[in-house]
C-alpha positions as CSV (number, residue, x, y, z in Angstrom):
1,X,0.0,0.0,0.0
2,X,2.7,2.3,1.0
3,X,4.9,1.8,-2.3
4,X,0.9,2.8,-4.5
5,X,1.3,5.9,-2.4
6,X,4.7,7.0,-3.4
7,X,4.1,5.8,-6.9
8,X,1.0,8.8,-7.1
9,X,3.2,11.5,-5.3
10,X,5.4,11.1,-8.2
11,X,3.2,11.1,-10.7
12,X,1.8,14.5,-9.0
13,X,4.9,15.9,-8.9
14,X,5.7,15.0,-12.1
15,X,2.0,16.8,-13.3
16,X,2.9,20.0,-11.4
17,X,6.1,19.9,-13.1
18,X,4.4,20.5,-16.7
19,X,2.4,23.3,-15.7
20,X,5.1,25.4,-15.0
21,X,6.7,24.8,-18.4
22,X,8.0,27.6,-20.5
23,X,7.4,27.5,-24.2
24,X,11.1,30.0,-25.3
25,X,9.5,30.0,-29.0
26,X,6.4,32.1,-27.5
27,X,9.1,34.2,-25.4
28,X,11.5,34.4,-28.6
29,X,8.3,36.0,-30.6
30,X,7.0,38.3,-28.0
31,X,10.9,39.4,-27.8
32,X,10.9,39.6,-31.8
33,X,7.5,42.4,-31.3
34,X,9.3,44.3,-28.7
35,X,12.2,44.8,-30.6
36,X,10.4,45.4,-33.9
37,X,8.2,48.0,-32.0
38,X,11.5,49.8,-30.4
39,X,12.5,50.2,-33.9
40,X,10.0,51.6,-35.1
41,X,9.9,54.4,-33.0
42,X,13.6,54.5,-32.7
43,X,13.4,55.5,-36.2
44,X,9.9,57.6,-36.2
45,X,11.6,59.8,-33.8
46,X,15.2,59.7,-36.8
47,X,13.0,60.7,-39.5
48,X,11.4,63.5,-37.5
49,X,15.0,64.9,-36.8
50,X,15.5,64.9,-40.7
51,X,15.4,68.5,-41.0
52,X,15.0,70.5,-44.3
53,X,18.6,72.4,-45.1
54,X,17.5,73.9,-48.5
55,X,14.2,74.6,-50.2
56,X,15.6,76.0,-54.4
57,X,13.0,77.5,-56.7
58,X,14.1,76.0,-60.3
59,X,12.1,77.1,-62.6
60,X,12.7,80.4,-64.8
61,X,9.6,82.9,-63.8
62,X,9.3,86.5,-65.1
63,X,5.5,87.0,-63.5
64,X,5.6,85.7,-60.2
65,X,7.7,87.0,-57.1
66,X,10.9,84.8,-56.0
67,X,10.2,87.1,-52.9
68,X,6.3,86.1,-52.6
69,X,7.3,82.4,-52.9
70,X,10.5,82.7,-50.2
71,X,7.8,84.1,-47.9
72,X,5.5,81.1,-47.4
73,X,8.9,78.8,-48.0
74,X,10.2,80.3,-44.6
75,X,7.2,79.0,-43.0
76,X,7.9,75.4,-43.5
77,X,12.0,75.2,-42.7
78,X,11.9,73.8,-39.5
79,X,9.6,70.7,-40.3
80,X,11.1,67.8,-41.2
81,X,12.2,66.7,-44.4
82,X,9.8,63.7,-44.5
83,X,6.4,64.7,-42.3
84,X,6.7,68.3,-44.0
85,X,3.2,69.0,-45.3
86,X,4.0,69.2,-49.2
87,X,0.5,69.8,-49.9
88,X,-0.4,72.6,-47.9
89,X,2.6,73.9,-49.0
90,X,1.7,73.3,-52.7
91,X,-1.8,74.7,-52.1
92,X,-0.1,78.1,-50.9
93,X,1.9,78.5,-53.7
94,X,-0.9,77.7,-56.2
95,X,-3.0,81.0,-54.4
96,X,-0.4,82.9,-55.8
97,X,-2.3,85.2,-58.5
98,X,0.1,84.2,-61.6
99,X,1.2,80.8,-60.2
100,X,-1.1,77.9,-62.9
101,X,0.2,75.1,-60.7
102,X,3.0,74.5,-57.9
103,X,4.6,71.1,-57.8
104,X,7.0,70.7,-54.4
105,X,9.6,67.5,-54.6
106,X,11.9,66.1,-52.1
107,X,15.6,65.8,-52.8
108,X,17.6,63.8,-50.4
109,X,19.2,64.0,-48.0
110,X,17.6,67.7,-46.9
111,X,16.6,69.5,-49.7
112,X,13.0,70.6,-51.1
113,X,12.9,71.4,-55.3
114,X,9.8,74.0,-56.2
115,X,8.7,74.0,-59.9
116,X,6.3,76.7,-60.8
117,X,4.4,77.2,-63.9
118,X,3.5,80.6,-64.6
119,X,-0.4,81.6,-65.7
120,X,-0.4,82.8,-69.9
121,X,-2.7,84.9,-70.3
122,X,-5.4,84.9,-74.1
123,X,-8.1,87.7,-72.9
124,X,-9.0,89.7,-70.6
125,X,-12.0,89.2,-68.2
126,X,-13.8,91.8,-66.7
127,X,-11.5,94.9,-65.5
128,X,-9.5,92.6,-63.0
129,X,-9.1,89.0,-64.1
130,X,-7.4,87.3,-67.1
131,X,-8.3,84.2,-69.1
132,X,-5.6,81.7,-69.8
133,X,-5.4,79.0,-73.0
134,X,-7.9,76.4,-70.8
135,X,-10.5,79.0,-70.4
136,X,-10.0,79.4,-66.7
137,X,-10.0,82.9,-65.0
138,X,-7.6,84.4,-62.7
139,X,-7.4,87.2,-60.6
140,X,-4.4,89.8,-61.1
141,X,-5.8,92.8,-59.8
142,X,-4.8,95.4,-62.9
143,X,-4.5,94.1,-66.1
144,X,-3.7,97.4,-67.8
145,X,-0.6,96.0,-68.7
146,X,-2.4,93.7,-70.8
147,X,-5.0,96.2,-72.9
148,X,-3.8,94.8,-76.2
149,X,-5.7,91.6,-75.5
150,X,-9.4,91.0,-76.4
151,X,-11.5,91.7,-73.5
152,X,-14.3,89.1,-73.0
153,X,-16.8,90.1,-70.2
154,X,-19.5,88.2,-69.0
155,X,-21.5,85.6,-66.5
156,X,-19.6,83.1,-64.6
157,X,-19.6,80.1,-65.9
158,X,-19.5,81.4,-69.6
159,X,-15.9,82.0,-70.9
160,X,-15.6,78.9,-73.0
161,X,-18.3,79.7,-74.9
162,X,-17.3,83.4,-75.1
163,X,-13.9,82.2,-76.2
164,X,-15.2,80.0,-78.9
165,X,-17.5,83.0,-80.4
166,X,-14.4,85.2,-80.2
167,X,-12.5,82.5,-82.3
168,X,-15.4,82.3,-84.7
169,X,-16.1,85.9,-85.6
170,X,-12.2,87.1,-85.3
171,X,-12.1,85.0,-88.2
172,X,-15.1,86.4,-90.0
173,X,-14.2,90.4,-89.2
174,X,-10.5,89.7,-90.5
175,X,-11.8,88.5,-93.8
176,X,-13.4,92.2,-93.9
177,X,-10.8,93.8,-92.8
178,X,-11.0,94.3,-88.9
179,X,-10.7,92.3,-85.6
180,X,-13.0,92.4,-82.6
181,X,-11.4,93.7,-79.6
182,X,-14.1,93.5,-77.0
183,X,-17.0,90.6,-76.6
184,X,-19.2,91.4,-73.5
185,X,-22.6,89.1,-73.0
186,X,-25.2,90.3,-70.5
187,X,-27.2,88.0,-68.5
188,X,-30.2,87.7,-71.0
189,X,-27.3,86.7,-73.4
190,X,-27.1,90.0,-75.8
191,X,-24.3,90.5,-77.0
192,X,-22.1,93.4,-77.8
193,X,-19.1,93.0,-79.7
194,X,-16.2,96.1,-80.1
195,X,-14.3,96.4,-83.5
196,X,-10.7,97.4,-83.2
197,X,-11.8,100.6,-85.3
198,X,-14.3,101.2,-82.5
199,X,-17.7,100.9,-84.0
200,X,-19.8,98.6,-81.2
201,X,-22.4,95.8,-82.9
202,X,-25.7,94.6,-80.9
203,X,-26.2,91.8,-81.5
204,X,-29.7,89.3,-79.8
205,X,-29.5,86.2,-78.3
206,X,-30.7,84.0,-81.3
207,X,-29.9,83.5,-84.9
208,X,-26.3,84.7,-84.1
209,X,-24.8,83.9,-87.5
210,X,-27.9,85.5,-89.3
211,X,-27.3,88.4,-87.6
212,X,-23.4,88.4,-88.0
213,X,-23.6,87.5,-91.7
214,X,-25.8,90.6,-92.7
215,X,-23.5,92.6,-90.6
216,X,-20.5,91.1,-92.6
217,X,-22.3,91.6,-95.8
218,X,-23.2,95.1,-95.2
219,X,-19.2,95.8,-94.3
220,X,-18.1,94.7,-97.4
221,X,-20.4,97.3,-99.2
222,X,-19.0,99.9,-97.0
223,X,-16.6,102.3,-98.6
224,X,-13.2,102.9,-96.0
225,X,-14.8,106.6,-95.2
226,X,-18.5,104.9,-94.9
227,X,-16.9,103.1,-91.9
228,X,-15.4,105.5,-90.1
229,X,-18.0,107.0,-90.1
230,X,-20.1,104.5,-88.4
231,X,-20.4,105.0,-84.4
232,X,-22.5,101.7,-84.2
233,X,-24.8,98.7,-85.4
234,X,-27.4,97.5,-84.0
235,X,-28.6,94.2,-85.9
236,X,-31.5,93.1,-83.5
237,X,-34.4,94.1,-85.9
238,X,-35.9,91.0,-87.9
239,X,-36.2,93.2,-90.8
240,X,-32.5,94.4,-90.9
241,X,-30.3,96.7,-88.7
242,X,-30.1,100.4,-87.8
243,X,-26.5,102.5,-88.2
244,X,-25.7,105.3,-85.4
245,X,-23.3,107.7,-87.3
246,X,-20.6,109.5,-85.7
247,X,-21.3,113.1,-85.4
């Protein structure tokens, strides 16, 4: 009986002995994660101190201010090179009035590259704004410097379609013998177009090339003195058109 007893106090003790078991693959991995994650912020916190040494404008720009762009530049220098906001930056530089678009790269090991293209202006809009080759307006603020282009004027929304007239009749006036220099629209969609001579054509909103082509017709009737004469056209009768003479 006595030698039973002994034989189950070692198997307890041999039971008690598994539970208490450690499994070093488990430890290895959990060791593996630790590491890993002291890494990780190891280098977080490297890349943060990755500061930016040099921020170089190359691109070749005779309408926007180098000064104007080194002015929101200064305020991203002390970020770092890698968690530096390039599109707030970008965004900035893009609401500067003769900037079309801003594109910020990084150049290692501290340096950020600006490229800037510049707004080309076709037409003016309005008495402030100017219409580059994709239709889209932009602010400026004066654009006497620019009087020599055609000035388009009209509701938001419209310039394409102001821009594609323009293109049409140009054409049509230069067989003639003149340009248009000004095309305004109103909001019922009249239209008034200004020759480079000065005389000023009504025109209505419908039957557009009717209207133009008796106009054109009538020009080439005109003797060179019979046009200067003419202060302005008015071709929104269904029956013809009525002349204002200068004088």
């Amino acid at each position: 009986m006595a030698k039973k007893v002994k034989r189950n106090q070692r198997r307890v003790t041999r039971n008690n002995s598994e539970t208490v078991r450690i499994d070093f693959r488990e430890v290895g991995k959990l060791i593996a994660v630790a590491l890993v994650v002291i890494a990780g912020i190891w280098m977080t916190k490297k890349v943060e101190d990755v500061s930016i040494k040099t921020i170089e404008i190359q691109s070749a720009l005779t309408k926007v201010s180098k000064s104007e762009i080194r002015t929101i530049a200064e305020n991203y220098m002390h970020d770092g090179f890698f968690t530096v906001d390039l599109g707030s930056f970008e965004g900035q530089l893009n609401d500067i009035p003769w900037v079309y678009q801003a594109n910020i790269k990084r150049q290692w090991p501290s340096k950020l590259v600006i490229e800037i293209a510049e707004q080309q202006p076709y037409f003016r809009w309005g008495e402030n704004h100017l219409i580059n080759k994709y239709a889209e307006v932009f602010y400026v603020g004066n654009t006497q410097k620019y009087a020599s282009l055609p000035l388009l004027h009209g509701v938001k929304g419209r310039e394409r379609h102001l821009i594609d007239l323009y293109y049409k009749y140009s054409a049509r006036f230069k067989q003639v013998g003149t340009d248009i220099l000004k095309l305004k629209e109103d909001a019922r969609y009249d239209k008034e177009i200004t020759l480079v001579d000065g005389i000023s054509i009504n025109i209505g909103r419908e039957k557009i090339d009717k209207q133009i082509e008796r106009c054109l017709y009538s020009f080439a009737m005109f003797t060179k003195a019979e046009r200067e004469a003419i202060a302005s056209i008015d071709l929104r009768h269904s029956n013809g058109f009525a002349i204002r003479w200068n004088g």
